[in-house]
C-alpha positions as CSV (number, residue, x, y, z in Angstrom):
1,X,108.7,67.9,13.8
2,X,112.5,67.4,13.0
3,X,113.3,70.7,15.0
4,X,111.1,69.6,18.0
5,X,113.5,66.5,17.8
6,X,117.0,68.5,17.5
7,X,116.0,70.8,20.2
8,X,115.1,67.6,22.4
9,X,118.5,66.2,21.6
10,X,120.2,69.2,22.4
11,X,118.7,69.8,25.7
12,X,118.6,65.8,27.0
13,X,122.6,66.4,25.6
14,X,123.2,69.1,27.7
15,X,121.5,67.8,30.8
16,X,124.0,64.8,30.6
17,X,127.2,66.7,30.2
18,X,125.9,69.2,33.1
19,X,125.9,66.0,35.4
20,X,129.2,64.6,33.5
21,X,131.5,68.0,33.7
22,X,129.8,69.4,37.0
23,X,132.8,71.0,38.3
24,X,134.0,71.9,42.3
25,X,136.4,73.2,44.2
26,X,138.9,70.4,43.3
27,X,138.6,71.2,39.8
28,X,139.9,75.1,39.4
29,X,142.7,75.8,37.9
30,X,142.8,72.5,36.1
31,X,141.6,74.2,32.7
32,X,143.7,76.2,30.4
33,X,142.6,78.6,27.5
34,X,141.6,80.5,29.9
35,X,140.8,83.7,27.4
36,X,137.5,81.7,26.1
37,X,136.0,82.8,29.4
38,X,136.6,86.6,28.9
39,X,133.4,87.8,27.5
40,X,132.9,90.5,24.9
41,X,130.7,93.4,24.6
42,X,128.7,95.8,27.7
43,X,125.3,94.7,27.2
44,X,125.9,90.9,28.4
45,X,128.6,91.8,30.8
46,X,126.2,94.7,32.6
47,X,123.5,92.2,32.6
48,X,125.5,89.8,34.7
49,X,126.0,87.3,31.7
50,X,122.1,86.7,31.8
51,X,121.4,86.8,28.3
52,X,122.1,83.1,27.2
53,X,118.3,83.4,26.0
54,X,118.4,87.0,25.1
55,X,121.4,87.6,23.2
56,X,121.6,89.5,19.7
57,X,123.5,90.9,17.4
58,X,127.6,90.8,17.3
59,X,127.9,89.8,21.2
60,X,125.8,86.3,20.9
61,X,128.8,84.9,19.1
62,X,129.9,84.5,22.6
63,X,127.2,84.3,24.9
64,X,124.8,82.2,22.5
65,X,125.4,81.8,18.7
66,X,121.2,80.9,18.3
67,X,121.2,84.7,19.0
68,X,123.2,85.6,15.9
69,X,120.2,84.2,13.8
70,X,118.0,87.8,14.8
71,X,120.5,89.6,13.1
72,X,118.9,91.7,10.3
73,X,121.5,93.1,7.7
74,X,125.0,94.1,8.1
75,X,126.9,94.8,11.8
76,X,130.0,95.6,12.8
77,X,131.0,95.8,16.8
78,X,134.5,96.9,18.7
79,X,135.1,96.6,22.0
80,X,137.9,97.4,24.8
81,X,138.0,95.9,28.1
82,X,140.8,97.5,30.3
83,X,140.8,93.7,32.1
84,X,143.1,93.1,35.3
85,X,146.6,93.1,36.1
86,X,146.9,96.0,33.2
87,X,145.9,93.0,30.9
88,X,144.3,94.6,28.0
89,X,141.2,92.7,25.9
90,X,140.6,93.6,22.3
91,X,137.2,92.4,20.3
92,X,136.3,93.3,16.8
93,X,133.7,91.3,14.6
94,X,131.4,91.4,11.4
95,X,128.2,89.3,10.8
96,X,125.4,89.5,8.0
97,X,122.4,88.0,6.9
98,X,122.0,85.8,4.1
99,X,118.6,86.0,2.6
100,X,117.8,82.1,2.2
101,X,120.7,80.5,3.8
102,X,121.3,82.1,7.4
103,X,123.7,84.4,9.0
104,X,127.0,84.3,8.9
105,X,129.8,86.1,11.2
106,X,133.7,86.6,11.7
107,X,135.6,87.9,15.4
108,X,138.8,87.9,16.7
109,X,139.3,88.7,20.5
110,X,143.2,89.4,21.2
111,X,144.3,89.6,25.1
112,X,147.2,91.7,25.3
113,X,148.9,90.7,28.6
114,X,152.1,93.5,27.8
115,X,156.0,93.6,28.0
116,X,157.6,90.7,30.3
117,X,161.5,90.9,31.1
118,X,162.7,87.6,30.7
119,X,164.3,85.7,33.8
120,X,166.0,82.1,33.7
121,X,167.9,79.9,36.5
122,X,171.1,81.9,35.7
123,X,169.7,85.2,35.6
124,X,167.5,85.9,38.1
125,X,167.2,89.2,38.1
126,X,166.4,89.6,33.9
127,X,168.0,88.7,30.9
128,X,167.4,91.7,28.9
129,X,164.8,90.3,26.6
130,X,161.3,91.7,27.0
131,X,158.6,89.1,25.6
132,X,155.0,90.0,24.8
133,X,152.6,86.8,25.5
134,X,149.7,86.8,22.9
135,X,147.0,85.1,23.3
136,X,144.1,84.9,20.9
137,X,140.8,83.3,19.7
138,X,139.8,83.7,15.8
139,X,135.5,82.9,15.8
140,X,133.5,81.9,12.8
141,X,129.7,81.5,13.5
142,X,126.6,80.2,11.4
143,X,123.1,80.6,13.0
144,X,119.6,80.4,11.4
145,X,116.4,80.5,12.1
146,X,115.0,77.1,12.1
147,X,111.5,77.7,12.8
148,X,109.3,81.1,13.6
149,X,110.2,79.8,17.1
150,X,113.3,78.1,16.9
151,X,116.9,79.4,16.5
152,X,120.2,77.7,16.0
153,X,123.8,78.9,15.8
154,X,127.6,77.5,16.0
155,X,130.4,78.3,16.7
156,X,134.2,77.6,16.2
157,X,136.4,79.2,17.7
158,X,140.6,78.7,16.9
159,X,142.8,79.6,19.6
160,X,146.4,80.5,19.7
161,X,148.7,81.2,22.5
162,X,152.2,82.0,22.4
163,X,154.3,82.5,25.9
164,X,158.4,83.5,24.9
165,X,159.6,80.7,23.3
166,X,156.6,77.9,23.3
167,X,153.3,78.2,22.0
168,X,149.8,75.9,21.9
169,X,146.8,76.4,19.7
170,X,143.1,74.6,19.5
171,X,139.7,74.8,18.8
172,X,136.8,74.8,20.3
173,X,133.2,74.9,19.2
174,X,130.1,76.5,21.0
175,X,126.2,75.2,20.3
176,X,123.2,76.8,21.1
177,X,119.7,77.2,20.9
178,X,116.8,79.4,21.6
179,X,113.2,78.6,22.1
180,X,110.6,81.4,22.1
181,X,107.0,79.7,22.8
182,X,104.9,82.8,22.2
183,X,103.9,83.1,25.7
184,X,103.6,86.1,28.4
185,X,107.6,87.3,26.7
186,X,108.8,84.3,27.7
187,X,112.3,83.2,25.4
188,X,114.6,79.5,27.0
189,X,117.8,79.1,25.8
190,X,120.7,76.8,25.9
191,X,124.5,76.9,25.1
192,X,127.4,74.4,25.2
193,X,130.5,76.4,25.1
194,X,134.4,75.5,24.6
195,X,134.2,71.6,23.9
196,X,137.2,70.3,22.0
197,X,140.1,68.6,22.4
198,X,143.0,69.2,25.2
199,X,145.9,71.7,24.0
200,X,149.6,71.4,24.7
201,X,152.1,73.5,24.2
202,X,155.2,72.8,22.4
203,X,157.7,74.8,21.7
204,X,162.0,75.1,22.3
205,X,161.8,77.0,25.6
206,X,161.4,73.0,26.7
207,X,164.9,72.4,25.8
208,X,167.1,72.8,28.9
209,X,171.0,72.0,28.8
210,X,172.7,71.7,31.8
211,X,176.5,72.0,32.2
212,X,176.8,69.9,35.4
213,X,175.4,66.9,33.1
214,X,178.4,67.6,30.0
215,X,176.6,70.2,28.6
216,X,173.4,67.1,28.2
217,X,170.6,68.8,26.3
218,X,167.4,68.0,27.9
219,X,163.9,67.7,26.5
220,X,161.2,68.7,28.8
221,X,157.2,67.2,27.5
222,X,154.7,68.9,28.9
223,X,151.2,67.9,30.2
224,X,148.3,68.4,27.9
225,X,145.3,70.4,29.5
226,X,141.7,70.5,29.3
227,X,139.1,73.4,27.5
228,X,137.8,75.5,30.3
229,X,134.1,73.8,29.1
230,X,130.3,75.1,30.1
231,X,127.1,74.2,30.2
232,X,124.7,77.2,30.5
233,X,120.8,77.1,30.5
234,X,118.6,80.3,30.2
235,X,115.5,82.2,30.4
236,X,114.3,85.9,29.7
237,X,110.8,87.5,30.4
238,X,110.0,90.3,28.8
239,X,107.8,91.6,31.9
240,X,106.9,95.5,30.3
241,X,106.3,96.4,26.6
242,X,104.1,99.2,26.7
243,X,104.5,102.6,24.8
244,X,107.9,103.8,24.5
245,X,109.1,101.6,27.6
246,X,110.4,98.1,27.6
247,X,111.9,95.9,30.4
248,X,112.8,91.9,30.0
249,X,114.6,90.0,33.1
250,X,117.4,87.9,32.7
251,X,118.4,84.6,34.8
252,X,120.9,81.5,34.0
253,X,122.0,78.5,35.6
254,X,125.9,77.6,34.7
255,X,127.3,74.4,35.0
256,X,131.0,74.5,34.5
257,X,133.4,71.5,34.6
258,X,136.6,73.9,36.0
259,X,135.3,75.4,38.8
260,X,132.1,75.8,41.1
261,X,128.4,76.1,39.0
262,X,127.4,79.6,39.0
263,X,123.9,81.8,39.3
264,X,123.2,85.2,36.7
265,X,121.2,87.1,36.9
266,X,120.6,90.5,34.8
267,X,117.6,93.1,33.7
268,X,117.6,96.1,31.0
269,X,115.2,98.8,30.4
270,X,115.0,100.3,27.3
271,X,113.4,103.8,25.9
272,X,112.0,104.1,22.1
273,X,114.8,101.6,21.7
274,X,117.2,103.9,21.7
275,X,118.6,104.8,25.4
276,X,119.2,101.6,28.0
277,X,120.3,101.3,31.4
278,X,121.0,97.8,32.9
279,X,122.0,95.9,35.9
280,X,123.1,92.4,37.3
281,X,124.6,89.7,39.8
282,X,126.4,86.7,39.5
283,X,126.4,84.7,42.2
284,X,129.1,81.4,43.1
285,X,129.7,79.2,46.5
286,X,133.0,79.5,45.3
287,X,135.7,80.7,47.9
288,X,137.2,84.0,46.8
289,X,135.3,84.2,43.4
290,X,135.9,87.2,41.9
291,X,132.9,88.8,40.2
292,X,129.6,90.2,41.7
293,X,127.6,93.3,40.8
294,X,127.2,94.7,37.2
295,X,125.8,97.7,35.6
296,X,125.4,99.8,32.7
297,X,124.1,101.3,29.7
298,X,124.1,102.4,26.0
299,X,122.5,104.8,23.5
300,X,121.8,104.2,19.8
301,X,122.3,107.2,17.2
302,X,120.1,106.7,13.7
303,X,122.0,108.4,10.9
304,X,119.7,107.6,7.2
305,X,119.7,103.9,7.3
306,X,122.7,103.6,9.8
307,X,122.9,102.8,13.5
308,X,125.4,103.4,15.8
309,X,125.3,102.5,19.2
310,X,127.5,103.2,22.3
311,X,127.8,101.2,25.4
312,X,129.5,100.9,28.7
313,X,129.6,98.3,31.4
314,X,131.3,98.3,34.7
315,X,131.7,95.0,36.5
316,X,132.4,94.4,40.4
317,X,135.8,92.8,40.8
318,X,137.1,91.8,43.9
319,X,141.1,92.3,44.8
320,X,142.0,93.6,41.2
321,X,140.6,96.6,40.0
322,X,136.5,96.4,38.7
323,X,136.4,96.3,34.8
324,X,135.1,98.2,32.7
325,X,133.5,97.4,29.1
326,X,133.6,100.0,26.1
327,X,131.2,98.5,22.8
328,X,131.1,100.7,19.7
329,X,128.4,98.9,17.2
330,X,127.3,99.6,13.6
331,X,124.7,98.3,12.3
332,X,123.7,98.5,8.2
């Protein structure tokens, strides 16, 4: 009875923060951290983000922790996404189970923006130093299963950002839930993503000195900003299991309180669980949103009690160039 209240909490919660945080137009580019929206891993990404109820394994840390809480023994997952403007996006995790207690995991996701010539007031045109912004998001996650039907994870997430000479760090936390009622391959699920408090950045490239004032050292404070914060609600149907062929549609709803809500919708095919094609859409009212149609796929190599699975994802991207997800996972 005690899960059937959490779970009721959780969702009446999330119902009231979707109508609190709804976001619009007025509202982009008012949220910073900005690297906590990146997601991680092919299978998620080719499925248009449509797994909030349907997540598993080393990628749920970020699309819904309750998902980590499947998790049977030991995995290990590395991924590369080749993101735009030559940004590059590094993930690597580890999560295991803990017979009695739950299941526990560790990620770091590091977005490498590359080499920046420096330019000031004085020098325009470069200063000679090259700076290499860093910005980065340390995870640790705890889900169980709470219930044969019930599953719970949590997230917190520590970020770090340093831009030449001033730098910010945070955390944010991540809560989710999934709900499987036994019924025609229905699962629900619910995630509250990046709530914390604002960031600021700090640093001494906010000390200015200006000659014309008698060399007066100036001390610049800086506005704090707010978690790029999400509500998303989900549900999977798992539409054909039969012999070696399985087939589950994906769809969310996203509320998000730094732009325009958002639609996602995804569905993957698999063989003998072992080969898997997928596909997807997300859909915004938002002018010039950026992302659109998704696919992909993966294969999964058994060697003794060892899995090793490949994946790829390719994602629409309007005016910079479409990404493109590589995943490496081992599981033990």
């Amino acid at each position: 009875m005690k899960y059937k209240v959490v779970l009721l909490t959780l969702v009446l919660l999330a119902v009231g923060l979707t109508t609190v945080y709804a976001g619009s137009d007025r509202r982009i580019g008012t949220a910073g951290a900005q690297e906590l929206l990146i997601p991680i891993g092919s299978r998620g990404t080719a499925m248009g983000g449509a797994v909030i109820a349907d997540s598993y394994g080393l990628e749920a840390v970020y699309w819904n922790p309750a998902g980590l809480a499947s998790l049977e023994g030991t995995e290990a997952m590395f991924s590369h996404l080749p993101y735009i403007a030559d940004i590059n996006v590094n993930f690597g995790g580890v999560g295991t189970t803990i017979e009695g207690f739950g299941t526990v995991a560790a990620a770091a996701k590091v977005v490498d923006i590359g080499d920046i010539e420096e330019t000031t007031e004085d020098d325009p045109e470069g200063t000679g130093s090259i700076h290499s912004p860093t910005l980065a998001v340390v995870g640790v996650t705890y889900a169980r299963n709470l219930t044969a039907q019930v599953q719970f994870g949590a997230t917190a997430n520590f970020i770090s950002e340093r831009i030449f000479d001033v730098s910010a760090s945070g955390v944010a936390f991540d809560f989710g839930v999934t709900y499987t009622p036994n019924w025609r391959g229905i699962t629900l699920g619910i995630v509250m993503k990046n709530y914390g408090p604002d960031m600021k950045f700090s640093g001494s490239g906010f000390q200015r000195t200006y000659e014309v004032a008698g060399q007066r050292r100036v001390f610049l404070s800086p506005a704090p900003f707010e978690l790029p914060a999400n509500i998303s609600i989900g549900m999977s149907w798992n539409f054909l299991n039969q012999g070696y062929s399985s087939a589950t549609l994906g769809g969310n709803f996203r509320s998000n309180n730094h732009s325009n809500d958002f639609w996602q919708g995804g569905v993957e095919y698999a063989y003998n669980e072992r080969y898997f094609l997928r596909g997807g859409y997300v859909y915004s009212e938002q002018t010039d949103f950026i992302y659109g149609a998704s696919f992909g796929g993966g294969v999964m190599f058994e060697f003794g009690e060892t899995q090793l699975t490949i994946e790829y994802a390719w994602t629409e991207t309007e005016t910079f160039d479409d990404n493109q997800y590589f995943t490496v996972r081992f599981g033990f």
